[in-house]
NUVOZA-333596 format. One record per residue (C-alpha): residue number from 1; x, y, z. Coordinates in pm, whole numbers, plus 50000, padded with zeros to 5 digits. Each point is the difference from the previous one (the first is absolute). Layout:
! residues N
REC/n/px/py/pz
REC/NUM/X/Y/Z;
...
//
This chain:
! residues 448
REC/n/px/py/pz
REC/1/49986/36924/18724;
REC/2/49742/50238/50103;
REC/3/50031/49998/50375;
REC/4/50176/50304/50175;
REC/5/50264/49766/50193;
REC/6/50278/50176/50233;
REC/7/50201/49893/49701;
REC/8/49813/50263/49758;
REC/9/49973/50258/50264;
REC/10/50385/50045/50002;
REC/11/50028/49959/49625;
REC/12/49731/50282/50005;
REC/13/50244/50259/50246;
REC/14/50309/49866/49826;
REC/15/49825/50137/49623;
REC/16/49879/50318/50217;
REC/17/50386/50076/50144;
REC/18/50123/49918/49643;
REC/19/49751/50255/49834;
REC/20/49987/50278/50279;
REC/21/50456/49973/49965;
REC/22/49999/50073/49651;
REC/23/49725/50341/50067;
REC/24/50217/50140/50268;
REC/25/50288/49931/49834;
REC/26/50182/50139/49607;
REC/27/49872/49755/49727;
REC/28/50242/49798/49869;
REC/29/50096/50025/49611;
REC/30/50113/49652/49950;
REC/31/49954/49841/49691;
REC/32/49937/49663/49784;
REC/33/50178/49730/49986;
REC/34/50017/49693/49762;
REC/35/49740/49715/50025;
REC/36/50336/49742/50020;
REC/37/50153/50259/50289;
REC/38/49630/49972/50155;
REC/39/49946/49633/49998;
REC/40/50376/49918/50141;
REC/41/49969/50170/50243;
REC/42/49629/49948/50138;
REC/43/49910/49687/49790;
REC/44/49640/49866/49937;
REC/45/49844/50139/50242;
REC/46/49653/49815/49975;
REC/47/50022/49646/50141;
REC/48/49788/49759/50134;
REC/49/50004/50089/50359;
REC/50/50051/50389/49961;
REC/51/50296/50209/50161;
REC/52/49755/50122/50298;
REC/53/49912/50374/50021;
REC/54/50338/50105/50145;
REC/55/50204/49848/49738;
REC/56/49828/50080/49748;
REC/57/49992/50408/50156;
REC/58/50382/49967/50011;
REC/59/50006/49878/49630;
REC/60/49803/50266/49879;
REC/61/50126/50307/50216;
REC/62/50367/49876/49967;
REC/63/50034/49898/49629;
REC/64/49646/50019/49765;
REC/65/49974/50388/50154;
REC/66/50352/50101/49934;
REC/67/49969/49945/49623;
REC/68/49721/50187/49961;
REC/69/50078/50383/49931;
REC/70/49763/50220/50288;
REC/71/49819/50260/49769;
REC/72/49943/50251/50337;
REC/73/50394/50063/50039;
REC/74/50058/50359/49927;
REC/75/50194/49959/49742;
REC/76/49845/49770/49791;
REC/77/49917/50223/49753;
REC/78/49911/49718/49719;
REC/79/49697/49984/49784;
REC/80/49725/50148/50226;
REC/81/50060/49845/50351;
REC/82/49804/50001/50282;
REC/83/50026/50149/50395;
REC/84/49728/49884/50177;
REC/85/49937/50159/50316;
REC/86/50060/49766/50362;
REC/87/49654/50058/50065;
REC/88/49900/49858/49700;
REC/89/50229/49752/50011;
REC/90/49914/49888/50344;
REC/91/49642/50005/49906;
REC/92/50050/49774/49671;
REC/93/50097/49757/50275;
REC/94/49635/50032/50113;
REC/95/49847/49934/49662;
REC/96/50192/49705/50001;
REC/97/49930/49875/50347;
REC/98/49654/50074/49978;
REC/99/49873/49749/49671;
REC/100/49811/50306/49886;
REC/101/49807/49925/49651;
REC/102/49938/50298/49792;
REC/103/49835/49874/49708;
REC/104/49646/50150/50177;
REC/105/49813/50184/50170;
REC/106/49831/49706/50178;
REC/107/50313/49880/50097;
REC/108/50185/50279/50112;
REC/109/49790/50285/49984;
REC/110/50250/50192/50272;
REC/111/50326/49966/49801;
REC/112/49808/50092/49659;
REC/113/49846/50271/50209;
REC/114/50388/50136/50146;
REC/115/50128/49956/49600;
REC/116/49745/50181/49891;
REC/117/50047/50297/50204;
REC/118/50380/49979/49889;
REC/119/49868/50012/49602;
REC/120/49756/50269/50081;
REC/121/50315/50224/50112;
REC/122/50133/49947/49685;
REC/123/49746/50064/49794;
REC/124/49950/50314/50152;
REC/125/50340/50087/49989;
REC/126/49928/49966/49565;
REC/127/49666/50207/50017;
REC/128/49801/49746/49919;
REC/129/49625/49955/50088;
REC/130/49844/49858/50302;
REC/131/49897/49694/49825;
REC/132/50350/49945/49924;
REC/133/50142/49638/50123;
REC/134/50184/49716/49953;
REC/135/50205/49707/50132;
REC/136/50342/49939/50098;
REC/137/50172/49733/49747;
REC/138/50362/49829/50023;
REC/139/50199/50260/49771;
REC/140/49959/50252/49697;
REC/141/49996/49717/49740;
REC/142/49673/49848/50147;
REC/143/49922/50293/50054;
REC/144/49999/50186/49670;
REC/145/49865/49652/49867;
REC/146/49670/50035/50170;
REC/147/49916/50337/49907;
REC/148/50084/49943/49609;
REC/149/49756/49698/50043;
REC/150/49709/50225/50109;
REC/151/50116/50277/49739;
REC/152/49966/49731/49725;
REC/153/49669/49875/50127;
REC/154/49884/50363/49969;
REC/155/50173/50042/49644;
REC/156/49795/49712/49944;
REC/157/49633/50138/50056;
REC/158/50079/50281/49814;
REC/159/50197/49864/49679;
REC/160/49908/49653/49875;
REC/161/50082/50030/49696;
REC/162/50391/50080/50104;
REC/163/50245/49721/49842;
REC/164/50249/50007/50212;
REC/165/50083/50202/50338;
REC/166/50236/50230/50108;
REC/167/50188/50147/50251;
REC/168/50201/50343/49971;
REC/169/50245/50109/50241;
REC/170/50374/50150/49958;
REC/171/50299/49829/49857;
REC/172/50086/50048/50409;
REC/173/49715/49789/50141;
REC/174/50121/49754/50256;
REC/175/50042/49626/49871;
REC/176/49662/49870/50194;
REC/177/49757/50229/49719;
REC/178/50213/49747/49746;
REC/179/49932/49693/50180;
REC/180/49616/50072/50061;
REC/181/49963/50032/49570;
REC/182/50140/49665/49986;
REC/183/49766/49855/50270;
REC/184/49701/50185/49847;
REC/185/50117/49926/49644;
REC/186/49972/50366/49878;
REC/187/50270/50227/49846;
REC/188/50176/50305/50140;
REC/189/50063/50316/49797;
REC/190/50317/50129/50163;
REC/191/49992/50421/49972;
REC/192/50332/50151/50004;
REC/193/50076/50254/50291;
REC/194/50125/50374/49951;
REC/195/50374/50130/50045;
REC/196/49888/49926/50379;
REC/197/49888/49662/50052;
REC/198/49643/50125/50019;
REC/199/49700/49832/49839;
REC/200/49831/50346/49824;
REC/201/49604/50019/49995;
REC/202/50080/50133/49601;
REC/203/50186/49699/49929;
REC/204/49706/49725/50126;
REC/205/49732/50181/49799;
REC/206/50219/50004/49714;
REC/207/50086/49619/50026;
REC/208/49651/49904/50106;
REC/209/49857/50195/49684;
REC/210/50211/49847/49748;
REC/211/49962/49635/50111;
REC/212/49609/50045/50034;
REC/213/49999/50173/49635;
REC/214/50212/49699/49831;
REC/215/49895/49673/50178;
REC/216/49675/49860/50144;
REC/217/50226/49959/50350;
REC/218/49881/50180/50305;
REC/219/50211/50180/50284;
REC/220/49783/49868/50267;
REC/221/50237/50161/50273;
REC/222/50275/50273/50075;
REC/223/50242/49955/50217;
REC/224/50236/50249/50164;
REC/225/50265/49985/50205;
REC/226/50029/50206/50321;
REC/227/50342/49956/50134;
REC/228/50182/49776/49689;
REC/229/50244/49693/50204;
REC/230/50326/50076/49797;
REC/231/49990/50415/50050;
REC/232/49750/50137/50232;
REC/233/49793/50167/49674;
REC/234/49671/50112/50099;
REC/235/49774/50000/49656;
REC/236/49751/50274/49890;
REC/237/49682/49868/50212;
REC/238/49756/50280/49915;
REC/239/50070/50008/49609;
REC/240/50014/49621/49946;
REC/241/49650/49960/50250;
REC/242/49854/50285/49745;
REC/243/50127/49762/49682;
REC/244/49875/49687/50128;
REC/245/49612/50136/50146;
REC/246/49952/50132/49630;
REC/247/50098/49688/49848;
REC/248/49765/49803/50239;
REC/249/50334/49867/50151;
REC/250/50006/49853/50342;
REC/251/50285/50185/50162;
REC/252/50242/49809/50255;
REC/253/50254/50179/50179;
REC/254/50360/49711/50090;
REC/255/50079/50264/50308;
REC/256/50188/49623/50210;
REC/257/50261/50214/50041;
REC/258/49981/50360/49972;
REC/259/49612/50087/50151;
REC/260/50103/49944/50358;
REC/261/50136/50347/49967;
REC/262/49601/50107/49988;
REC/263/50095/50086/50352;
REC/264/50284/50210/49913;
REC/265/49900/50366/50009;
REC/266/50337/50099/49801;
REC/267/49879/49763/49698;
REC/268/49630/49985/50044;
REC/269/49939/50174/49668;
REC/270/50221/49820/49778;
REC/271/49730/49762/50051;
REC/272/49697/50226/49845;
REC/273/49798/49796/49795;
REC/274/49949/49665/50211;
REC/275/49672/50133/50118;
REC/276/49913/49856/49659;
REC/277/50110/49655/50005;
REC/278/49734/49759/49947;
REC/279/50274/49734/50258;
REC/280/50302/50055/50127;
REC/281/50277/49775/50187;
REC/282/50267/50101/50247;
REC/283/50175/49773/50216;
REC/284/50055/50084/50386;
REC/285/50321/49731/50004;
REC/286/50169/50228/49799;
REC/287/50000/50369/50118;
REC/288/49715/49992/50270;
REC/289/50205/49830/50210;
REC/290/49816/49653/50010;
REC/291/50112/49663/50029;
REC/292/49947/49751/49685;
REC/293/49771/49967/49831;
REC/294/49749/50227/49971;
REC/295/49879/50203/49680;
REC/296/49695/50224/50056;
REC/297/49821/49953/49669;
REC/298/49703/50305/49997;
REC/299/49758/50056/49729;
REC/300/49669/50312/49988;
REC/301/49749/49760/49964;
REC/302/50088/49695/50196;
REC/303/49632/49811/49870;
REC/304/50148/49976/49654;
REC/305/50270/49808/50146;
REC/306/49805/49798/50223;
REC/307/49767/49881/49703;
REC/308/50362/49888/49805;
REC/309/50169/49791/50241;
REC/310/49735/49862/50229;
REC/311/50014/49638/49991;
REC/312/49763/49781/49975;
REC/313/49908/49630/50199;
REC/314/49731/49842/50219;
REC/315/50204/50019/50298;
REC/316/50075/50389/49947;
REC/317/49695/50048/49971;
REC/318/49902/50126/50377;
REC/319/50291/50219/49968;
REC/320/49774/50214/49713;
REC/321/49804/50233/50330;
REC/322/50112/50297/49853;
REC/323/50297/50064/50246;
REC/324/50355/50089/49835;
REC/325/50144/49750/49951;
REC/326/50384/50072/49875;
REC/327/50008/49668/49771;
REC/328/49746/50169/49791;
REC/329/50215/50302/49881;
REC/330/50317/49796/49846;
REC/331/50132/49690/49850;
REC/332/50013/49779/50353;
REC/333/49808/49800/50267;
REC/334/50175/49955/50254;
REC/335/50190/50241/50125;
REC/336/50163/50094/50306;
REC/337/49935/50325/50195;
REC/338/50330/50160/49828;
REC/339/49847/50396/50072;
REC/340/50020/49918/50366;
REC/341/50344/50083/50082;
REC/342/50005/50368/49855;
REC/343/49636/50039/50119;
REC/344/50180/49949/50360;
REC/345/50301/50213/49902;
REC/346/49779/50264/49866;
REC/347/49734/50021/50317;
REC/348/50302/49967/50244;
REC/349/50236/50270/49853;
REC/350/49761/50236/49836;
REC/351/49953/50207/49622;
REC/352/50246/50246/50128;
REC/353/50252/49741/50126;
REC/354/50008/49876/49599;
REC/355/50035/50338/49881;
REC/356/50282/50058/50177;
REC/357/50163/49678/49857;
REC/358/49920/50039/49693;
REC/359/50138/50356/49981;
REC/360/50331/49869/50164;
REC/361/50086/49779/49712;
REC/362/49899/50249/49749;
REC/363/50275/50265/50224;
REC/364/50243/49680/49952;
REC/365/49884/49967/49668;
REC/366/50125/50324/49913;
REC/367/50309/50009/50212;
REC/368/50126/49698/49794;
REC/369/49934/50194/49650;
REC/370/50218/50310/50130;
REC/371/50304/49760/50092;
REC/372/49934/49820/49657;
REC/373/50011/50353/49868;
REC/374/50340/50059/50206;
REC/375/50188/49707/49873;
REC/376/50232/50073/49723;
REC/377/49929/49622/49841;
REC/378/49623/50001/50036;
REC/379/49705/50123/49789;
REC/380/49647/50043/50096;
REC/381/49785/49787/49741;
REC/382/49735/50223/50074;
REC/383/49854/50249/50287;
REC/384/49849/49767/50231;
REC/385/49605/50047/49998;
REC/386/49948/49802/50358;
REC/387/50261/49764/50189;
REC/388/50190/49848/49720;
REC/389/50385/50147/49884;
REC/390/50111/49840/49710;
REC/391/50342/50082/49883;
REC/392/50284/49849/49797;
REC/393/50376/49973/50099;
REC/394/50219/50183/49674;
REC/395/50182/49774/49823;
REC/396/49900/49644/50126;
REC/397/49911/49672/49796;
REC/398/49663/49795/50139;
REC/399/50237/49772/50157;
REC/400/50173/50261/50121;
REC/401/49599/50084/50244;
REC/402/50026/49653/50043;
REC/403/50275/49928/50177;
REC/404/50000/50300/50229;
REC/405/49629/49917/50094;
REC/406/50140/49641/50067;
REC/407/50309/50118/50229;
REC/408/49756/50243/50193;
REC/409/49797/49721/50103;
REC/410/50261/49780/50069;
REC/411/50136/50271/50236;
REC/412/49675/50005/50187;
REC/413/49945/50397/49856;
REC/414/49702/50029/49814;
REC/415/49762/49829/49718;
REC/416/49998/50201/49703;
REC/417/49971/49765/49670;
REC/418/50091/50167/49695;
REC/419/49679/50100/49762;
REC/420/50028/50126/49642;
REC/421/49791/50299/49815;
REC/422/49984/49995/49633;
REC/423/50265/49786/49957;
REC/424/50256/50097/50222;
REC/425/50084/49831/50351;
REC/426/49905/50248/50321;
REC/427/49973/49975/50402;
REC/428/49733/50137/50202;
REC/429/49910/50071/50362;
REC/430/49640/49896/50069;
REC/431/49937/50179/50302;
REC/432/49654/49906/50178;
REC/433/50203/49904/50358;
REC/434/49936/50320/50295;
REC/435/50310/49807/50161;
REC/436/50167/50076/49657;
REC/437/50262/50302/50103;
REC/438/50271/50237/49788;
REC/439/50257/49854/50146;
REC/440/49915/49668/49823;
REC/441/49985/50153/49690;
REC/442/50338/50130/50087;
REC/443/50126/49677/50048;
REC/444/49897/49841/49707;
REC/445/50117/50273/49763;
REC/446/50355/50001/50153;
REC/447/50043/49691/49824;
REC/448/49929/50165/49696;
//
């Protein structure tokens, strides 16, 4: 199985042709299909004596690929998609090629070397210190996981005699600070936002304060959203870092989405404040133009993470030299060199080169607002803060979102899944695709 017969070799430049077609040419939208749809027509496809690389290529390119939607088509403005860029595309075909480990230094002390030139950037980019590091995980929710781990174990040294831990963050905080209380078994104290959708600095002291003067629980971390999924909403950084440093608060900034737009000169100071953070996440698959997965997780003082999730075993042992090691800095082991594709991207195309893209979809960003604004059925939900327009349609049911977000995908126009804010159903162009241009919006809101 592990020789390189003539047999693999033309597997190998049929897989090449297959992924070098779909960069030169438009993404398809496609969509899913049924499992029972699926299985008629392709059947099981594991048997005894396999399909042979060809077959199983035509399966998968023919079928499997066509009911999968393509996140990088420019108008898949759904959730927060992602456009990576051909080179870093082509180059997550080297990672893969290349059985690179990235667990350690020993290991692959080049590729942790390449990532963390690619983490310094961004930690620059946030005004953070020198000594500033971190490690690439799979996405925001390990992400954010790992860095409320070492908060806690810091909480810990400081409080013993706290019952019961907390987190604070906004009523807005994406789902993932939710999931990591469950997995840590602590609560979350949920602080309403203002008339804006911002997390207020006032409004965490205030909430911190009361719960610390009634209980024996302890807000062990606050977390604040930079860039919220459903809106755009950047929260007050510099207030809420001020709230949680005099509350001996480890402060965590959830910036998966919205901090790629560090490189943004037009936004940059909406951003004020994460100079603070004690960690930070933001994901290069979303808006830095990176293929899955990759989530650069970053804290100030990388040694108190390394002293939380270093793990422990006679045969990891020789790995403990004193090298970085990225297994040491979150919840994982082995890990794959995920940073290495927008490392590539990055050193190929240049700071400037993201600028500029990141700019463009901010100019597209705001282009789609002013035809929202133009359209005598739709509303603005509210001004957008970065790359997200969020509007509603006048007079239409959920199921009225529904079905015109089903019939534009079945027409091959766009992705755009209804969402809903306080209560009521909305649409919304996430736009973090350069290849994104007005004249999609256009197209999409004609069917409105």
């Amino acid at each position: 199985m592990h020789e390189f017969t003539a047999e693999v070799e033309a597997l190998a430049a049929e897989v090449l042709a297959y992924s070098l077609d779909r960069l030169k040419n438009d993404p398809p939208l496609d969509g899913p299909r049924t499992a029972k749809d699926l299985f008629n027509e392709v059947g099981n496809t594991i048997t005894a004596k396999g399909l042979g690389g060809h077959d199983a290529l035509e399966v998968f390119t023919s079928v499997l690929a066509k009911a999968c939607i393509s996140t990088d088509h420019p108008r898949n403005l759904a959730f927060i998609p992602s456009a990576p860029t051909e080179y870093a595309n082509l180059f997550d075909l080297v990672v893969g090629a290349s059985a690179l480990y990235g667990g350690s230094w020993q290991e692959g002390a080049g590729a942790v070397f390449a990532e963390n030139q690619a983490l310094r950037w961004l930690s620059d980019l946030a005004g953070m210190p020198k000594t500033a590091g971190g490690v690439f995980v799979q996405g925001g929710t390990i992400g954010n996981l790992s860095a409320l781990v070492v908060a806690r174990a810091e909480a810990k040294k400081k409080y013993p005699e706290a019952t019961k831990w907390v987190i604070a963050c906004s009523e807005e905080a994406h789902s993932s600070v939710v999931s990591a209380a469950n997995v840590m078994d602590v609560e979350v104290l949920k602080i309403p936002v203002d008339a804006n959708g911002k997390l207020m600095g006032s409004a965490v002291a205030a909430a911190i304060d009361e719960l610390h003067a009634r209980t024996t629980k302890r807000v062990f971390v606050v977390v604040a959203t930079s860039g919220t999924t459903n809106l755009g909403i950047i929260d007050d950084l510099k207030a809420i870092a001020k709230a949680a440093h005099d509350r001996s608060a480890w402060f965590h900034v959830d910036g998966a989405y919205g901090l790629a737009a560090l490189c943004a000169p037009s936004v940059r100071s909406k951003f004020d404040g994460i100079e603070e953070a004690d960690s930070f996440i933001v994901d290069p698959h979303k808006w830095l133009f990176a293929p899955y997965d990759a989530c650069a997780l970053i804290y100030r003082e990388p040694e108190i993470a390394r002293n939380v999730h270093t793990q422990h075993a006679s045969y990891l042992d020789t790995l403990k030299d004193g090298a970085w090691s990225p297994s040491d800095y979150a919840i994982q082991l082995t890990r794959r060199t995920r940073g290495l594709p927008f490392w590539f991207s990055l050193a190929a195309h240049g700071t400037d080169a993201y600028t500029e893209a990141m700019e463009h979809t901010l100019e597209i960003a705001r282009g789609a607002a002013e035809l929202v604004r133009a359209h005598p059925d739709l509303e603005l939900v509210c001004e957008p803060e970065l790359s997200i327009v969020a509007f509603i349609r006048k007079g239409w049911s959920a199921s009225d979102y529904q079905n015109w977000s089903d019939q534009l995908l079945s027409d091959q126009i766009g992705f755009i899944p209804p969402s809903s804010h306080q209560g009521q159903a909305i649409l919304r162009f996430a736009i973090v695709n350069p290849w994104t241009k007005i004249s999609d919006i256009e197209l999409i809101m004609e069917r409105l």
